[in-house]
N, C-alpha and C positions, 0 to 999 in steps of 0.2 A: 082680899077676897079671892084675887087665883091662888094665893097659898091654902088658904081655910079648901078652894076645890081640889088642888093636888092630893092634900093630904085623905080629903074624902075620898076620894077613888082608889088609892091605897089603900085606906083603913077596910073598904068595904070590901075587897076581894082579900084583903088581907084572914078578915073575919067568916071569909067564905070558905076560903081552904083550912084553915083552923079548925072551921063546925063540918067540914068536908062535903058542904051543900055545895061549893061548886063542881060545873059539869066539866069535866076532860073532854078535847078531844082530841087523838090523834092520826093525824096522817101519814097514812104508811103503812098498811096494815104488813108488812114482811119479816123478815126475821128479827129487826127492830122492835116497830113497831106491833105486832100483834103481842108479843111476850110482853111489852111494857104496858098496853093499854089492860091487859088481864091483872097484871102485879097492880096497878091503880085500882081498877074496879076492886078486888079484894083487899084494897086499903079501907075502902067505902065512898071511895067517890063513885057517881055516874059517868059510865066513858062511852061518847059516840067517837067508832071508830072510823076513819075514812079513806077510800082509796079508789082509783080509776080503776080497775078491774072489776068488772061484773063478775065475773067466773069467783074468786073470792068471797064477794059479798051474801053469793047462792051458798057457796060452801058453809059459810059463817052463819046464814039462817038455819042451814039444814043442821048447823054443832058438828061441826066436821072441821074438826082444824087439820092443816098441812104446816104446819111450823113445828117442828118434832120438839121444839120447848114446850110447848102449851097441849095438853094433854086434852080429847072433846070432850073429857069431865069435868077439868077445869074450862072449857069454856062454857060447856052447859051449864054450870054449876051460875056462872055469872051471867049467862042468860035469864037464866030462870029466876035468878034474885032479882032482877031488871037492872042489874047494874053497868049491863055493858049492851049495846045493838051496833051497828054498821051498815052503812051505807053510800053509793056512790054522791047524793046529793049536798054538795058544795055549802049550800045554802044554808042549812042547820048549821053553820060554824059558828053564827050570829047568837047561837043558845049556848055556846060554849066558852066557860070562863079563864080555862086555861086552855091552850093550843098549842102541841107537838107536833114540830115537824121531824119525819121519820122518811126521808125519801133517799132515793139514790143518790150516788156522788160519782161518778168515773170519770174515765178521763178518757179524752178523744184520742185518736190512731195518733195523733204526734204529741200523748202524754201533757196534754195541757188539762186544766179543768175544766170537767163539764157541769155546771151548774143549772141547767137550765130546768131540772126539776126542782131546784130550791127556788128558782126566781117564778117559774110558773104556779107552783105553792105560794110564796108569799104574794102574787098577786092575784090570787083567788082567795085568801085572805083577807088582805086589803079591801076585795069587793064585797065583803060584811064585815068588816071592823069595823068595835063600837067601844067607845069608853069603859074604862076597868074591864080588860082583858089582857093574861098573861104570855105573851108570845113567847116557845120555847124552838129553838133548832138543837138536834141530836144527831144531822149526818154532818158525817166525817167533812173538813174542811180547812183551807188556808187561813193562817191568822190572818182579821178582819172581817168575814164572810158575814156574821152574823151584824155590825154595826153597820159597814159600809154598802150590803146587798136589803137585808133582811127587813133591819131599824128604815132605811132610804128608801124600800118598795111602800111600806107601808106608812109611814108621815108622807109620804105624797097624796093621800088621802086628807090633808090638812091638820089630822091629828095627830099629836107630840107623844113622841115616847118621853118616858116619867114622870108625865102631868095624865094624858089617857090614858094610853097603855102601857106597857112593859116588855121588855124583852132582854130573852137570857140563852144563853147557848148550856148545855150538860150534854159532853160527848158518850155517845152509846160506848157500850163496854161486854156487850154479847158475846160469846164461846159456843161458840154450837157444840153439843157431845158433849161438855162438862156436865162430869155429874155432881160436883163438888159445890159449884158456885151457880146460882139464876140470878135474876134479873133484880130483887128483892135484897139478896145478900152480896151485891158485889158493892163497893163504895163508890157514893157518886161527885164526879165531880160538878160543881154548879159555880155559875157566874152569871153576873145580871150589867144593865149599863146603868147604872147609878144603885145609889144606898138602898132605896128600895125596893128595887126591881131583885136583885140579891136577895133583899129579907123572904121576897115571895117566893123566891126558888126554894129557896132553904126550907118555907114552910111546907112547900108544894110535894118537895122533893123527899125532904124529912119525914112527911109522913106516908110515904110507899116504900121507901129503901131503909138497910139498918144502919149506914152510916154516910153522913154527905159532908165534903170535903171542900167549901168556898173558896174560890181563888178570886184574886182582885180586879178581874177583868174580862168579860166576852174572847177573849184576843189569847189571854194568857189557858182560859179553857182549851181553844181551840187549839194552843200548841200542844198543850197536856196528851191531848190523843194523837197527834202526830209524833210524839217524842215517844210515845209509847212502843207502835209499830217503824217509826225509824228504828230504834234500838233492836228490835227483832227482824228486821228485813237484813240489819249489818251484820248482825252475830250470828244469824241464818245464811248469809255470804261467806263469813270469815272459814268458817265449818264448811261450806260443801268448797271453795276451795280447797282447802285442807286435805280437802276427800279425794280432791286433783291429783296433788303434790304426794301424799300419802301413799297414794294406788301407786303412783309411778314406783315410790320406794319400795313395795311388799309391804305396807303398813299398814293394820287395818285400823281405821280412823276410829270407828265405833268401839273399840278396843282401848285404843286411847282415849277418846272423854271419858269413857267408865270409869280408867282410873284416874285419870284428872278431878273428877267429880267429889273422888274423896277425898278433897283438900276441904275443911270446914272454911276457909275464908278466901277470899280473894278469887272465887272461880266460880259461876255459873253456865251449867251445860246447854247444848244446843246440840241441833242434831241435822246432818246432811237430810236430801231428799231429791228427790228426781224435779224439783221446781217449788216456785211459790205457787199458792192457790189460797180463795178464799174473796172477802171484798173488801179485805183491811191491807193487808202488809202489801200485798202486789202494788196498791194504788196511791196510799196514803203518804208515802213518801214522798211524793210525785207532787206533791200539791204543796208542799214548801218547796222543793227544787223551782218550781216556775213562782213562787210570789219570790222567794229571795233573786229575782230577775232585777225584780223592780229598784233594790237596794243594790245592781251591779257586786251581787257575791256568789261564789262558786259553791255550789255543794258537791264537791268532788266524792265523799265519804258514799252519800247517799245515791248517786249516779253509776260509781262503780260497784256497791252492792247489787242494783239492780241487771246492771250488764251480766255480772256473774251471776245472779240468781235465775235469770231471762236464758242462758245458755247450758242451764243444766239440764232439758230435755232433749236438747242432742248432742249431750256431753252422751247421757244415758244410753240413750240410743247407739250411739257408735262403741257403748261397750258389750249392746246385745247383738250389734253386726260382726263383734270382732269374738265374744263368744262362738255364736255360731257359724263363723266360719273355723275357727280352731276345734273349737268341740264336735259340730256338725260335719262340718264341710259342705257347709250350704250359706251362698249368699241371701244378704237381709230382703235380696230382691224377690227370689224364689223363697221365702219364707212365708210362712203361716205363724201370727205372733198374735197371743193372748193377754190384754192389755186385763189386769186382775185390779178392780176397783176404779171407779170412775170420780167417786166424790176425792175433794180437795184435803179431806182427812178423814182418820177412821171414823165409822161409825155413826156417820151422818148424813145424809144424801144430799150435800148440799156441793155443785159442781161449779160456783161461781169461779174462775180465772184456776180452773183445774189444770194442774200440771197434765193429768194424762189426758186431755185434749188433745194437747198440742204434740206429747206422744205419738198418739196413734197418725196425726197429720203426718207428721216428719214420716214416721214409719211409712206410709202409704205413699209418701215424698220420693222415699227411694229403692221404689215397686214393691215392697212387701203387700200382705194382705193383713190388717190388723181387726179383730172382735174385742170386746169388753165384757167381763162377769161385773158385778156390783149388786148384792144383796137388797142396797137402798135406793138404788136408781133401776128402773124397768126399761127406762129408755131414755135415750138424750133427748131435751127439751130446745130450743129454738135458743139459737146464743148468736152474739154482735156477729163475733168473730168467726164461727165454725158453722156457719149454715148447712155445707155439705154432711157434715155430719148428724145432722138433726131427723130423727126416727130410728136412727139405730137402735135395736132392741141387744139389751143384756141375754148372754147364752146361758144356759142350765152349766151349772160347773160337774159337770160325769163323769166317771172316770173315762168313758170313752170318748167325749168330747176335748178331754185335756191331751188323752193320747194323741187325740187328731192336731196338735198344733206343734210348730219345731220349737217355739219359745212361752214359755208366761215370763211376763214382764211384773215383777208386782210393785204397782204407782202405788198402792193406798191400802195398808197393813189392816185392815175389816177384823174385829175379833171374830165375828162368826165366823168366820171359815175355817176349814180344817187344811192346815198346814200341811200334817204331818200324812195325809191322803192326797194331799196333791204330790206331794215330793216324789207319791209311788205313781203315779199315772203318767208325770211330767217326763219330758227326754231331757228339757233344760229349763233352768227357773233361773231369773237375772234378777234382785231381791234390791232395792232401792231402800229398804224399810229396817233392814237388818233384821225383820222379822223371825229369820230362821234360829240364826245368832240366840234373841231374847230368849224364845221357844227350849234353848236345849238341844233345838234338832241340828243334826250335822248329814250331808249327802255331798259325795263330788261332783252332781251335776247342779249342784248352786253355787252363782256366783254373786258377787254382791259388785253394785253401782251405784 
């Protein structure tokens, strides 16, 4: 008899996502979660989306999306079909058959994990779970999170994962500013905690995305995304040292990957930059370094990436102090320096663990005065770490406004901007981006860092 009910509860949500009458919902309406809960609804599911922010949820009624993935036509477009609404009320979770979790993941001032948006998610879960319901986690995390946090908040409800519910982790794999790849065509990876918990990712997942990629385990998922940005937080290390060691020689680094890069085999490029930024490579690594605590093993590889990728904004710095005093003859302190783009890469306004944050601090550190241009950002928003900075308004980039400052600094290579009209206004431009380099353009008051 409880085999004949396992299997019912399976078969029926099985048979739900298949005829796509089950309801989505996901939590986390952000840069996650709002792109994925749109790619579902225009699969033909109904998606309620969820999130503690009021201010969002007004946005989302008025079809005004702020996720520069999601377009207000495509979210109107799924308004209007009735396939998608949003809201702060918890309590409709009990009407939804699959459930995505899409929340934050960072890590506290001494780089441990903070979880406590997964755990206060899955226990607001918990407090409407109901039989044949597909529990899904998609932020970033340590292997185990999803089994030993996720699957253990919510059987304390008394009810069993893979006889009632189900649960599975598929780590998000978002690009802000790619034009190439969304949320629809990138391949997903899925894992569930037993055989069919799996099947229902696959179907769930199968049918919004164009390729889905089963790994054998919640566990083995969750390294998959870690493995991904460990690999780029190292090779993103290895490069801006390089950029160290190089500079000292007269080397220009950017110079050498170009032609490195034309090796067809055995070489993939990477590129220095004034810091990491973003809410993957900075953090993600960080979250195996402390579970591998527990097994008493070093991740040396991944802790010294970090040291080196963590001191290249006053590596930076100290080559626009040592610019301008050879070129000017004016200390960083008496300086006026123009911090040119604010977001953590081009073309997107997105400022999570922005290198030129922390820029413009150091600079103000050692009495300068620093301002920001950025096309995508009108102002700095409220952040953990940089309170004081929060209101800063973006300047008009003029040419009399450029004149007035002893340095532009450029953190974040923006295609809109005109290069080759600042080059004429600037006294000096310290170029992190190699921007000028790509461009063509050559001047001798650019230096590169």
């Amino acid at each position: 008899m409880a085999l004949d009910a396992r299997f019912s509860t399976f078969e029926t949500l099985s048979k739900k996502i298949e005829a796509r009458t089950a309801r989505a919902g996901i939590i986390g309406l952000g840069y996650v979660g709002l792109p994925l809960a749109i790619a579902v609804a225009r699969s033909g599911f109904a998606v309620t989306g969820f999130d503690i922010d009021p201010k969002k949820i007004v946005a989302l009624d008025a079809r005004r999306s702020y996720i520069d993935a999601v377009t207000s036509e495509a979210l109107t477009a799924e308004i209007d079909a009735g396939r998608f609404s949003s809201t702060t009320d918890f309590a409709s979770l009990s009407d939804c058959d699959v459930i995505v979790i899409c929340v934050p993941t960072p890590l506290t001032k001494h780089r441990d994990p903070d979880l406590s948006f997964v755990e206060a998610t899955s226990r607001s879960i918990a407090a409407h779970l109901r039989p044949g319901q597909l529990i899904v986690l998609e932020s970033t995390t340590y292997p185990g999170t999803t089994d030993d946090i996720v699957k253990v908040i919510l059987e304390g409800t008394g009810l069993k994962s893979g006889s009632d519910f189900f649960v599975g982790f598929s780590p998000e794999r978002e690009d802000p500013g790619n034009q190439h790849y969304h949320t629809a065509t990138i391949p997903k990876v899925v894992a569930g905690d037993g055989t069919q918990a799996l099947s229902l990712m696959k179907s769930f997942y199968g049918a919004v995305v164009s390729t889905v990629v089963p790994v054998s385990s919640n566990a083995t998922a969750e390294a998959v995304k870690l493995t991904e940005n460990i690999f780029r937080s190292v090779n993103i290390a290895l490069v801006n040292e390089l950029k160290t060691v190089y500079a000292a020689m007269g080397i220009d680094v950017w110079e050498v990957i170009d032609a490195a890069k034309t090796k067809p085999f055995g070489y993939m490029p990477f590129y220095p930059g004034p810091g990491l930024g973003g809410h993957c490579i900075p953090i993600d690594p960080f979250y195996l370094t402390w579970k591998s605590r527990e097994y008493e093993l070093p991740t040396r590889f991944i802790e010294l990436a970090g040291e080196i990728n963590s001191a290249m904004p006053r590596y930076v710095v100290g080559k626009l102090a040592e610019a301008l005093d050879i070129r000017a003859g004016k200390a960083l302190s008496r300086s006026r320096v123009l911090v040119l783009g604010l977001a953590y890469k081009k073309n997107v306004a997105d400022i999570r663990e922005s290198p030129s944050l922390r820029l413009i601090e150091i600079i103000e550190e050692r009495g300068g005065k620093a301002d920001y241009h950025d096309p995508f950002v009108a102002e700095i928003p409220p952040t953990r770490e940089y309170q004081a900075l929060k209101g800063r308004n973006s300047i008009d980039l003029t040419p009399e406004a450029i004149a007035g400052y002893d340095a532009v600094l450029i953190a974040t290579d923006h295609d809109v901007i005109d290069y080759a009209a600042l080059s004429k206004s600037a006294k000096l431009i310290v170029d992190t981006r190699n921007v000028f380099s790509r461009l063509g353009l050559t001047a001798d008051h650019v230096i590169k860092a």
